[in-house]
LUMTOR-462816 format. One line per field, with one value per residue: residue in three letters; x, y, z of N, C-alpha, C in turn. Coordinates in steps of 0.05 Angstrom, whole numbers, plus 5000, padded with zeros to 4 digits. Layout:
# LUMTOR-462816
type = c(ALA_...) $
n.X = c(X_...) $
n.Y = c(Y_...) $
n.Z = c(Z_...) $
ca.X = c(X_...) $
ca.Y = c(Y_...) $
ca.Z = c(Z_...) $
c.X = c(X_...) $
c.Y = c(Y_...) $
c.Z = c(Z_...) $
***
This chain:
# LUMTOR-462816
type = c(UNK_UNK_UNK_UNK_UNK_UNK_UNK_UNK_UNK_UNK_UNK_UNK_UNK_UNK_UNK_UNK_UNK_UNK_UNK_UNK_UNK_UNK_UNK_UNK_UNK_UNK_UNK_UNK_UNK_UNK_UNK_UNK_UNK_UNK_UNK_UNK_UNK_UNK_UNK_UNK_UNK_UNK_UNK_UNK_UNK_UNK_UNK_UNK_UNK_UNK_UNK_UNK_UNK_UNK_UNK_UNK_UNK_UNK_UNK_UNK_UNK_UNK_UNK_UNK_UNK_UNK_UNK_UNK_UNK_UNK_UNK_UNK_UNK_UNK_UNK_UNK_UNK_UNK_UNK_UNK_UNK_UNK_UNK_UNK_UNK_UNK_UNK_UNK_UNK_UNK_UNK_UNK_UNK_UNK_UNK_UNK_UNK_UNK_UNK_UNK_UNK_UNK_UNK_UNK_UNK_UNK_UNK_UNK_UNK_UNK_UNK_UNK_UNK_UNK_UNK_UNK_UNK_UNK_UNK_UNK_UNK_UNK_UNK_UNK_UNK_UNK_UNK_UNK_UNK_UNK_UNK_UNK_UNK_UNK_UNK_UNK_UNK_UNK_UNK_UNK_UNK_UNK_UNK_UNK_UNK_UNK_UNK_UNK_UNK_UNK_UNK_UNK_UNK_UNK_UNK_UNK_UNK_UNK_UNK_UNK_UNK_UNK_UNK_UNK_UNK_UNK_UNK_UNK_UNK_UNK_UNK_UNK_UNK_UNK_UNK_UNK_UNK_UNK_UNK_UNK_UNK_UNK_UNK_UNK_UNK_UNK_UNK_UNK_UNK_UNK_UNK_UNK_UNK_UNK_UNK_UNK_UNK_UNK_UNK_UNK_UNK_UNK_UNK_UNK_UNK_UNK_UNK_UNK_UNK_UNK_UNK_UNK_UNK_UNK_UNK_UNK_UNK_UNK_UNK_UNK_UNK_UNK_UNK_UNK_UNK_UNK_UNK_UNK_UNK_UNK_UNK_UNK_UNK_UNK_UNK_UNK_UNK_UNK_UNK_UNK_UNK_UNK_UNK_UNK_UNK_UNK_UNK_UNK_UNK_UNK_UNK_UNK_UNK_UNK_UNK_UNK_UNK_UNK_UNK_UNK_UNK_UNK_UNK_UNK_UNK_UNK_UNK_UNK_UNK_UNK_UNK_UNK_UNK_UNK_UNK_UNK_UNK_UNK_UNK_UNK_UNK_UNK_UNK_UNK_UNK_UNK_UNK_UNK_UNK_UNK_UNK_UNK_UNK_UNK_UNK_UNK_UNK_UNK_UNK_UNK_UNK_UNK_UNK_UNK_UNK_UNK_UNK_UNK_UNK_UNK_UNK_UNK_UNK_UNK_UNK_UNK_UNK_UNK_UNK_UNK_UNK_UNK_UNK_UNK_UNK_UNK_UNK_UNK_UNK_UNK) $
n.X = c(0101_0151_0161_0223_0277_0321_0388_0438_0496_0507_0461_0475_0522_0501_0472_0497_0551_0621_0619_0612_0568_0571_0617_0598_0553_0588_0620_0579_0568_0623_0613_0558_0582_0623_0593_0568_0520_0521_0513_0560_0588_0657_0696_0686_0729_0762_0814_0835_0888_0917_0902_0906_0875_0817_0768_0707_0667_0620_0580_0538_0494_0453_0433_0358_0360_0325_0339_0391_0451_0492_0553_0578_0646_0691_0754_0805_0868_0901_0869_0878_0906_0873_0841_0802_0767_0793_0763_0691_0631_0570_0520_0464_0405_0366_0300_0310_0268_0238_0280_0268_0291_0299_0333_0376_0442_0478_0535_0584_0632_0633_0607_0633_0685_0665_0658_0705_0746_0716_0721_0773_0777_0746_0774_0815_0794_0786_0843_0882_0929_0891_0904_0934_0952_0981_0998_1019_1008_1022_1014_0974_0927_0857_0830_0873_0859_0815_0819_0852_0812_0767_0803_0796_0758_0756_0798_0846_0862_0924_0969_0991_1028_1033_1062_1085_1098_1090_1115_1087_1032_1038_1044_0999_0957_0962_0961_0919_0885_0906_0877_0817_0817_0837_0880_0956_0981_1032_1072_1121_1187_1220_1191_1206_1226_1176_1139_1157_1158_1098_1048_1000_0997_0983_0964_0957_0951_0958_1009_1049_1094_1138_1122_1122_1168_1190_1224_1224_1183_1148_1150_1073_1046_1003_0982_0939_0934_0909_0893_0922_0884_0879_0908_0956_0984_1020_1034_1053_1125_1131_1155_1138_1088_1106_1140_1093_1059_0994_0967_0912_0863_0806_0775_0804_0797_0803_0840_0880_0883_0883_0904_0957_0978_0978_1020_1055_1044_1064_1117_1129_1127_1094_1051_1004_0974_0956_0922_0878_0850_0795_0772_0721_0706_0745_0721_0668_0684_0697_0748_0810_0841_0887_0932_0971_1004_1043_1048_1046_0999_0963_0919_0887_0858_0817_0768_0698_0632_0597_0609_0591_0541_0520_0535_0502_0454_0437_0448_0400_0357_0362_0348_0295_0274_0276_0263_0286_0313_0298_0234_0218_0180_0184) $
n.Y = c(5410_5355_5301_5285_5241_5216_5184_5139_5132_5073_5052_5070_5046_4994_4992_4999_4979_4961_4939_4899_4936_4985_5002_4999_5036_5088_5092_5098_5150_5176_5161_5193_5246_5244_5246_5296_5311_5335_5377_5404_5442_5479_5450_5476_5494_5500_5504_5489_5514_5515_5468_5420_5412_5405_5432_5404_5416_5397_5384_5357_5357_5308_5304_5300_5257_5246_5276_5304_5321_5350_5361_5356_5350_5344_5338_5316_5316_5300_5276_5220_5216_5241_5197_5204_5197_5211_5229_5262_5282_5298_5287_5317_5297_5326_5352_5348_5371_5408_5428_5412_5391_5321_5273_5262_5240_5216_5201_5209_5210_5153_5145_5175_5153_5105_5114_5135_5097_5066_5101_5080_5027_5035_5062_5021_4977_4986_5009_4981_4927_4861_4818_4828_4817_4832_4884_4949_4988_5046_5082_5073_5085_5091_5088_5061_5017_5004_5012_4972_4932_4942_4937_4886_4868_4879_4857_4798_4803_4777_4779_4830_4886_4938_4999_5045_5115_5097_5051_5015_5017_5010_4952_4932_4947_4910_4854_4861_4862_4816_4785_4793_4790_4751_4742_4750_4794_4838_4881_4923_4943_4975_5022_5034_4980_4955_4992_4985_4928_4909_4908_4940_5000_5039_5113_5136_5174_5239_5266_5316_5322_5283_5217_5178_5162_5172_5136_5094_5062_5019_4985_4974_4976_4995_5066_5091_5148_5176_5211_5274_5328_5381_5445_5452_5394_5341_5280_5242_5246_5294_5278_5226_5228_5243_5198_5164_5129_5144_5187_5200_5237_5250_5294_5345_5393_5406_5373_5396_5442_5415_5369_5313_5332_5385_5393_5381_5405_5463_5451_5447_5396_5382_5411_5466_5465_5421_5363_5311_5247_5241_5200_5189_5191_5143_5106_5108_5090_5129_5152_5126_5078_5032_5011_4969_4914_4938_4994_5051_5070_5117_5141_5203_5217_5263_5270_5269_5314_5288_5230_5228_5249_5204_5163_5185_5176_5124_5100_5126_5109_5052_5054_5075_5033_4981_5005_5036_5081_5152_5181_5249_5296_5368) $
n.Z = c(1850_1832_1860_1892_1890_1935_1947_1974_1988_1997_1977_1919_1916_1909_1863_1823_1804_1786_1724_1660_1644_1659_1645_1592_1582_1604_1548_1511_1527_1510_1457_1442_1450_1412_1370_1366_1392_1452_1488_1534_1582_1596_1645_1717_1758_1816_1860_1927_1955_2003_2029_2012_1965_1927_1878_1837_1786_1751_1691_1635_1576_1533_1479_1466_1517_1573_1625_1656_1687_1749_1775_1837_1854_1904_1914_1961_1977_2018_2057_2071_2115_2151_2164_2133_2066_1991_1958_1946_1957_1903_1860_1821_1789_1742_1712_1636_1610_1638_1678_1730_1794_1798_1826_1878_1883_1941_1930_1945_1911_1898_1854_1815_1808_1796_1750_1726_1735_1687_1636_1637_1622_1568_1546_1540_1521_1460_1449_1471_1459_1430_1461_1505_1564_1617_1665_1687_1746_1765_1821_1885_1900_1911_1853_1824_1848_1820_1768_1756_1763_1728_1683_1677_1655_1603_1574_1576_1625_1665_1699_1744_1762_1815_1825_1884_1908_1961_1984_2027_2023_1956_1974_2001_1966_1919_1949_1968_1912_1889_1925_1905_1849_1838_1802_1794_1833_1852_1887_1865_1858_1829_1779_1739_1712_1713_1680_1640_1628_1625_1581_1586_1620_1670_1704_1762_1801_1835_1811_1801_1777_1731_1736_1697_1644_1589_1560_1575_1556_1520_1440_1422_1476_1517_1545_1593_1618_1675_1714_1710_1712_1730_1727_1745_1750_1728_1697_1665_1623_1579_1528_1515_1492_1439_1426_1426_1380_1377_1398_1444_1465_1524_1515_1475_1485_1534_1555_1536_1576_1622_1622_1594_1558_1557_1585_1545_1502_1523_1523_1466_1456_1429_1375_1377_1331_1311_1312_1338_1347_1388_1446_1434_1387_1363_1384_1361_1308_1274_1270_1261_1306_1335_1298_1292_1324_1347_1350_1399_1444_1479_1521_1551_1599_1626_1655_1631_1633_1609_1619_1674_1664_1646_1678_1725_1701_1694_1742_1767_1728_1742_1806_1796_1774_1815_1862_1894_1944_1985_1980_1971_1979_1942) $
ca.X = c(0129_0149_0179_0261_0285_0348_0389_0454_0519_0505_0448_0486_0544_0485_0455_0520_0572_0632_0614_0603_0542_0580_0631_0587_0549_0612_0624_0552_0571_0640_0599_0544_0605_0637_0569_0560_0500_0524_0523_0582_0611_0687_0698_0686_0735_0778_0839_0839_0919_0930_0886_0921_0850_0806_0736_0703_0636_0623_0553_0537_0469_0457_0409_0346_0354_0299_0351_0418_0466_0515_0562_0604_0671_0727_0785_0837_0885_0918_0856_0877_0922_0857_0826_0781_0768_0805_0747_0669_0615_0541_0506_0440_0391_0354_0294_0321_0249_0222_0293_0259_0309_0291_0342_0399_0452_0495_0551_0610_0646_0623_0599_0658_0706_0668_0654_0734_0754_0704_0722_0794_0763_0735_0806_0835_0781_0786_0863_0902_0920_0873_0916_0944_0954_1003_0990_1039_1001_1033_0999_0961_0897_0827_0826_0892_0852_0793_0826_0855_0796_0755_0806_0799_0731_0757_0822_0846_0894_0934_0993_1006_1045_1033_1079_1076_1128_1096_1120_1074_1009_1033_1040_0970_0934_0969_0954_0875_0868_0907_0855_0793_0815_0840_0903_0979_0987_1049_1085_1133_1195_1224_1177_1215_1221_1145_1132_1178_1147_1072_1023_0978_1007_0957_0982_0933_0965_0958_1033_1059_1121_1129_1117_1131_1183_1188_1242_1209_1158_1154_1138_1061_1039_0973_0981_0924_0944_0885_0915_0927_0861_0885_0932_0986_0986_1032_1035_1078_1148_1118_1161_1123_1067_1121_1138_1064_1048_0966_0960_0884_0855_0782_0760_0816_0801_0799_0870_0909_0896_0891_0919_0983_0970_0981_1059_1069_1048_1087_1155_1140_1125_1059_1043_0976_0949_0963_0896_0881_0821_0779_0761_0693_0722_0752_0701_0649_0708_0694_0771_0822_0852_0913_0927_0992_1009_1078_1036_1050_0979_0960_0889_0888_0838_0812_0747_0681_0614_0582_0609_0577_0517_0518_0532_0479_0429_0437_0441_0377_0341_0357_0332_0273_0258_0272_0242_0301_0314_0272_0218_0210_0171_0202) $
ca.Y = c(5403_5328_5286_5274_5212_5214_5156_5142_5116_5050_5043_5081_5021_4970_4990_5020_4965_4960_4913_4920_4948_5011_5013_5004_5065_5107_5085_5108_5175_5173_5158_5215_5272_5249_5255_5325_5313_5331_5405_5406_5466_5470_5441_5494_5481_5520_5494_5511_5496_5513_5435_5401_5406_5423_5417_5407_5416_5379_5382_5355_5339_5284_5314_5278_5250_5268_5279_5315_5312_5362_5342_5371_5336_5369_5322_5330_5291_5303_5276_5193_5227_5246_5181_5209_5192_5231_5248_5261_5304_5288_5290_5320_5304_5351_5345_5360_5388_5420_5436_5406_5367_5288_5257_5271_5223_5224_5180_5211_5209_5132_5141_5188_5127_5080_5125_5144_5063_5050_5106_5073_4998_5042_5066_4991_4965_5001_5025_4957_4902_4844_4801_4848_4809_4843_4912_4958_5009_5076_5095_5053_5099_5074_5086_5041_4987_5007_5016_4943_4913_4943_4924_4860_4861_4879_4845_4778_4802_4758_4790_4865_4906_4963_5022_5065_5127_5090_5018_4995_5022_4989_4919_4930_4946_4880_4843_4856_4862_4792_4765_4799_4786_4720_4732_4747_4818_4840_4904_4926_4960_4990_5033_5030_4954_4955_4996_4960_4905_4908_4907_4963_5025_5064_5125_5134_5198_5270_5276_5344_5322_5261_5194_5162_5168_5158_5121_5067_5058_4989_4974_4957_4984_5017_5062_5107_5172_5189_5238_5298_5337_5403_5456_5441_5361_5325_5252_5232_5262_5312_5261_5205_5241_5242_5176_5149_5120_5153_5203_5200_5262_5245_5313_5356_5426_5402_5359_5420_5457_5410_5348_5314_5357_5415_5399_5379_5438_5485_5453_5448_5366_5383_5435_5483_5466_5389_5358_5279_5235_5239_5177_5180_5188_5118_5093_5113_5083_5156_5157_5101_5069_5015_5004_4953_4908_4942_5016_5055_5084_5139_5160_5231_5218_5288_5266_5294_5313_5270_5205_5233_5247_5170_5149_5186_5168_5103_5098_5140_5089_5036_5060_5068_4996_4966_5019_5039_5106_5149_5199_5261_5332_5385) $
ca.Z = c(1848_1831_1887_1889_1900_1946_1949_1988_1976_2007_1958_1897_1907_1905_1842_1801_1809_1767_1714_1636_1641_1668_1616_1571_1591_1592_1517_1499_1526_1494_1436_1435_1442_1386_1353_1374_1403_1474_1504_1554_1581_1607_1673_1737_1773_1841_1877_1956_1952_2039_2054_1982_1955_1892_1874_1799_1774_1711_1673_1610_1566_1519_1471_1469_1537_1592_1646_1652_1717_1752_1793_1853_1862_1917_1928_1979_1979_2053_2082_2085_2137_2167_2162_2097_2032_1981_1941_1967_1927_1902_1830_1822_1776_1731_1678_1617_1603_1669_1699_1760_1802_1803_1840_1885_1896_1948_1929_1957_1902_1882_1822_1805_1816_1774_1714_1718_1719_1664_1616_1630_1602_1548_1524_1536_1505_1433_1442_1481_1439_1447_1479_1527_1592_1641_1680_1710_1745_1783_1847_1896_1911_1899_1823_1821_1845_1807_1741_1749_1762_1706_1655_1670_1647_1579_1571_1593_1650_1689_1723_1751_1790_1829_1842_1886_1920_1984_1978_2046_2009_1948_1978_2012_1949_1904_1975_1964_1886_1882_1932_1907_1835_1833_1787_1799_1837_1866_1891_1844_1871_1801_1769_1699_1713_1719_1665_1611_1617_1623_1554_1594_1632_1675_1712_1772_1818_1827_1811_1792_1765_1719_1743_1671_1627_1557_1554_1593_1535_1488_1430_1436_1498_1517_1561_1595_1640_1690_1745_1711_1724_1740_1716_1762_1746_1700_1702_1634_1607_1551_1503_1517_1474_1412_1425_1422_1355_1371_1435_1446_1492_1520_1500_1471_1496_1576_1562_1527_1591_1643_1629_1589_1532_1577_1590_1521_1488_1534_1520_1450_1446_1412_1363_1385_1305_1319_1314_1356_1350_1411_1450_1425_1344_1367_1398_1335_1288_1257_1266_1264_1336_1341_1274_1293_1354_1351_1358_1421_1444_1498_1517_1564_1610_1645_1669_1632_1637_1600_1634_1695_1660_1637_1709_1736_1690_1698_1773_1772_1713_1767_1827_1796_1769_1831_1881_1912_1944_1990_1958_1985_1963_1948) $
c.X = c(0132_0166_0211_0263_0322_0362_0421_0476_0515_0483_0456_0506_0522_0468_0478_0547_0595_0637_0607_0588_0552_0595_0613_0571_0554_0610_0603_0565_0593_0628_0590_0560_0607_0613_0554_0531_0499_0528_0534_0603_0633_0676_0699_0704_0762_0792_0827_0878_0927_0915_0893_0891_0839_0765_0732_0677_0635_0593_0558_0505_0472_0424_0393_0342_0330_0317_0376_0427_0490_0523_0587_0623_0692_0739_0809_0854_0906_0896_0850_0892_0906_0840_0795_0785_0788_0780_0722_0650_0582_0548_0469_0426_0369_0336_0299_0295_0233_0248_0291_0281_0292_0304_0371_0415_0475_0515_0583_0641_0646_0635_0618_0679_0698_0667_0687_0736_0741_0716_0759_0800_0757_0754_0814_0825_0786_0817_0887_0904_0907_0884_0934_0944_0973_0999_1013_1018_1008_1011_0985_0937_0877_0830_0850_0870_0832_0795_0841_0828_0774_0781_0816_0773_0736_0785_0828_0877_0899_0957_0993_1023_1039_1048_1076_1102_1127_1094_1094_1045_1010_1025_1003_0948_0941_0957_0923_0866_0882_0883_0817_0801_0823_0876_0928_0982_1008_1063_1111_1157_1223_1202_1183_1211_1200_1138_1138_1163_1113_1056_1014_0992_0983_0969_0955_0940_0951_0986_1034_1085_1118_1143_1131_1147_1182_1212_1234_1192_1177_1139_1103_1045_1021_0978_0956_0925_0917_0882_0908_0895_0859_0905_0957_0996_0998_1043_1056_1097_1120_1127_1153_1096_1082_1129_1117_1066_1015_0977_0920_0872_0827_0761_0786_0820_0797_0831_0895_0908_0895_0900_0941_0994_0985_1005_1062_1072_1055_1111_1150_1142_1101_1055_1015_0964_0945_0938_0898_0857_0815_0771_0740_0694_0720_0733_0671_0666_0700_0729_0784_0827_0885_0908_0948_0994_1030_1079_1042_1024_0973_0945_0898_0867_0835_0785_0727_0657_0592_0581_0591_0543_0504_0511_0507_0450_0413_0429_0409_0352_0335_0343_0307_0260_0262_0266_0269_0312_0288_0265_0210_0197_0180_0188) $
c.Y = c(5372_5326_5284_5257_5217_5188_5160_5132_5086_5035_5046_5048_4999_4965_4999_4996_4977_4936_4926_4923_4976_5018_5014_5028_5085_5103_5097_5137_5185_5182_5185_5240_5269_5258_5275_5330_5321_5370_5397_5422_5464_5469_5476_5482_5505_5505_5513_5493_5497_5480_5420_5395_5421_5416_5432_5405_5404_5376_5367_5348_5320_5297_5293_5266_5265_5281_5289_5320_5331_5358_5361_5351_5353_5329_5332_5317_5288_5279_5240_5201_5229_5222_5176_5198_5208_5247_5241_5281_5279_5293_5301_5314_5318_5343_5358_5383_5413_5446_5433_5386_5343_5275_5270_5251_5229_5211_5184_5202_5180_5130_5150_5168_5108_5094_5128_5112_5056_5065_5088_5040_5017_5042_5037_4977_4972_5003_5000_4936_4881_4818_4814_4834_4814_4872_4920_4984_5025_5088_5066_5063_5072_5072_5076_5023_4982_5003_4984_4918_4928_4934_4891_4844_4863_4866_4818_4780_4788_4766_4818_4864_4933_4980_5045_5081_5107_5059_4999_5000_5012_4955_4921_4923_4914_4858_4841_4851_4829_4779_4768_4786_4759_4713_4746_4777_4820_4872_4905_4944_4983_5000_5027_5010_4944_4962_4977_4936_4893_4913_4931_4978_5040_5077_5142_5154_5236_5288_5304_5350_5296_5239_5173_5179_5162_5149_5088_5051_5036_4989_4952_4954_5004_5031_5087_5126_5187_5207_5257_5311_5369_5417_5454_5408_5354_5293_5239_5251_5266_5285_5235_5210_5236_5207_5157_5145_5141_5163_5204_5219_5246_5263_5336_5384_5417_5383_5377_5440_5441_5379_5342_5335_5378_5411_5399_5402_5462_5486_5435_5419_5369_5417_5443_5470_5433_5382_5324_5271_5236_5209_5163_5179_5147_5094_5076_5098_5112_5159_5134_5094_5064_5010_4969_4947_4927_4981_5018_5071_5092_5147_5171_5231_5243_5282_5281_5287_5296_5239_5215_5235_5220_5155_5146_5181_5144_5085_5106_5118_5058_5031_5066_5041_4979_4980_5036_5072_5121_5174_5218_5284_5345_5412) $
c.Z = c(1847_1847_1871_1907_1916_1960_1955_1973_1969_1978_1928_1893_1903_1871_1813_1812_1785_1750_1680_1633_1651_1649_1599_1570_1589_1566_1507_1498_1515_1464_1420_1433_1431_1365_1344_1385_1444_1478_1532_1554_1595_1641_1694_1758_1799_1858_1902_1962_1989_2046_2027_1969_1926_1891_1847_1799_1747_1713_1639_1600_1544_1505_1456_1493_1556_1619_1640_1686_1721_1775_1807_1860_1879_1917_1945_1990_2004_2059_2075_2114_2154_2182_2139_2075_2015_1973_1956_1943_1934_1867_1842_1790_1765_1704_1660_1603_1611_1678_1727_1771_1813_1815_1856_1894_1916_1960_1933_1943_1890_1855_1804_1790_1797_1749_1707_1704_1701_1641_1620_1605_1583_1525_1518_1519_1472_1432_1455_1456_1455_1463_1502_1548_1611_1642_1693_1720_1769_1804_1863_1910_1910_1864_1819_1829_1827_1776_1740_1746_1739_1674_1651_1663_1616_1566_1588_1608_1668_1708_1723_1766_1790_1847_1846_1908_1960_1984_2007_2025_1984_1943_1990_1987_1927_1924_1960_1942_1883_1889_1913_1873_1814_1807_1808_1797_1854_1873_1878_1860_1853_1779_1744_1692_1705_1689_1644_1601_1616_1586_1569_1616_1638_1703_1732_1798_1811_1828_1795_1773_1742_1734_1729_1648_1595_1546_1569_1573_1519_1475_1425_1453_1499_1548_1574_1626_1650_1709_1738_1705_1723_1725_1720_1756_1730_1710_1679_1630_1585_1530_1503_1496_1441_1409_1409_1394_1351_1405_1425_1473_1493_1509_1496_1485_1521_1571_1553_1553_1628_1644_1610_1572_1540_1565_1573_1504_1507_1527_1493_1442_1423_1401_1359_1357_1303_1324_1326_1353_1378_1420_1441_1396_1346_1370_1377_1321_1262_1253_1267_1297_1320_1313_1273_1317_1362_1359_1385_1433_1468_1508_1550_1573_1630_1663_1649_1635_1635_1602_1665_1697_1659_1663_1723_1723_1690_1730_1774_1761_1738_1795_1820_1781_1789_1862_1899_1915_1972_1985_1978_1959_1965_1966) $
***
């Protein structure tokens, strides 16, 4: 049996930062879907609705690769109340040849966090205009702060705001991302306000209801909806989709039933034969993007497999060029 390398959070955040070498990564795997080179089956995923919780399995391969990665995610979103994380989980790695497991990380949801904020640089990158400098972004979790600070690796942002239904947890997170990020963050205390006037819109909740309106929307504006996850989740008015100049799903069949997609095609914003370039179309320039500053553009981030595959492949490539990890038999 070959040894597995098990390697911690502590060491996962040391070797997996958020930097473009992670987006870029994401983007690869973006990439290879559109290419069809990717077997990835629908998300596994089971609500425990009595503790506000859920957990997702996500696999994907990258054909050709030696490695492939599946990944347990629960989230539960009660448990800052508890003093917890929201989200927590592992990845295992697997040879793509053997099926022998090679590595197990156990990054508590980490790696999760940066693959999300990077595919969100991925959208901004390809789907923002390039002068985009102003952020409004809805919620004040972790992936609010996360998703500001990766798209300032791909855009030259200088001012946000962050709103959130709990105004002290907004000021906290503008408070830290001003300091950690060196530009002009502030707590926002009109959401529409907020919106209206930002270049980049990112919608970073596990709201149920809508957050964003589409009447809020300018001329112009990139905006990228990461929340909805689930069947129950809607983060955008459905007509915010009609609005859009380009709606962009990250993988179509996982956003018609669990993210904006969903609501729209229920009430009839979006018609079932209605076809959308994929992030990874975009990405490939197999399909167009932003064609106009004056374009309104959308990408439907659900989370998939094949960013996780990316993540962990990468984390894993790392830890072994610089030794890190510790090796046990199975």
């Amino acid at each position: 049996m070959p040894d597995i390398t098990i390697l911690t959070e502590a060491e996962l955040r040391a070797l997996v930062p958020l930097d473009l070498a992670a987006v870029d990564c994401v983007e690869q795997g973006f990439a290879a879907l559109a290419g069809g080179t990717v077997a990835m089956p629908p998300i596994m995923s089971m609500a425990i609705p009595e503790n506000n919780g859920e957990v997702d399995v996500k696999t994907a391969h990258i054909t050709g690769a030696e490695s492939f990665a599946i990944k347990v995610s629960p989230g539960f979103f009660d448990n800052p109340k508890l003093g917890l994380p929201t989200t927590s989980g592992l990845m295992v790695v697997f040879s793509a040849r053997t099926g022998q497991v090679e590595a197990v990380l156990l990054d508590n949801g980490y790696l999760t966090d940066i693959r999300t904020a990077a595919a969100g640089a991925v959208a901004a990158r390809h789907l923002a205009r390039k002068d985009a400098s102003t952020v409004a972004v809805i919620g004040a979790g972790m992936q609010a702060r996360l998703q500001l600070r990766a798209l300032t690796l791909v855009r030259p942002i200088s001012r946000a705001v962050i709103w959130a239904r709990d105004a002290d947890k907004a000021r906290a997170a503008a408070d830290a991302l001003c300091q950690e990020l060196g530009i002009e963050v502030r707590a926002g205390s009109d959401a529409a306000g907020a919106v209206s006037r930002a270049d980049i819109v990112v919608t970073t909740t596990p709201a149920t209801a809508p957050v964003l309106m589409a009447d809020w929307l300018q001329p112009g504006q990139h905006v990228t909806a990461m929340g909805s996850d689930q069947e129950h989740k809607n983060e955008l008015e459905p007509a915010c989709l009609s609005r859009a100049t380009l709606y962009v799903p990250d993988r179509r069949s996982q956003t018609e039933l669990l993210g904006e997609l969903r609501a729209a095609l229920q009430c009839g914003v979006c018609a079932p034969e209605q076809s959308f370039p994929e992030l990874g179309d975009i990405v490939t320039g197999s399909l167009p993007g932003r064609q106009a500053d004056s374009d309104i553009t959308i990408a439907d981030l659900t989370g998939t497999g094949v960013q996780d595959t990316a993540i962990a492949t990468l984390a894993r490539q790392r830890a072994q060029d610089r030794g890190s990890g510790a090796v046990i038999s199975a």
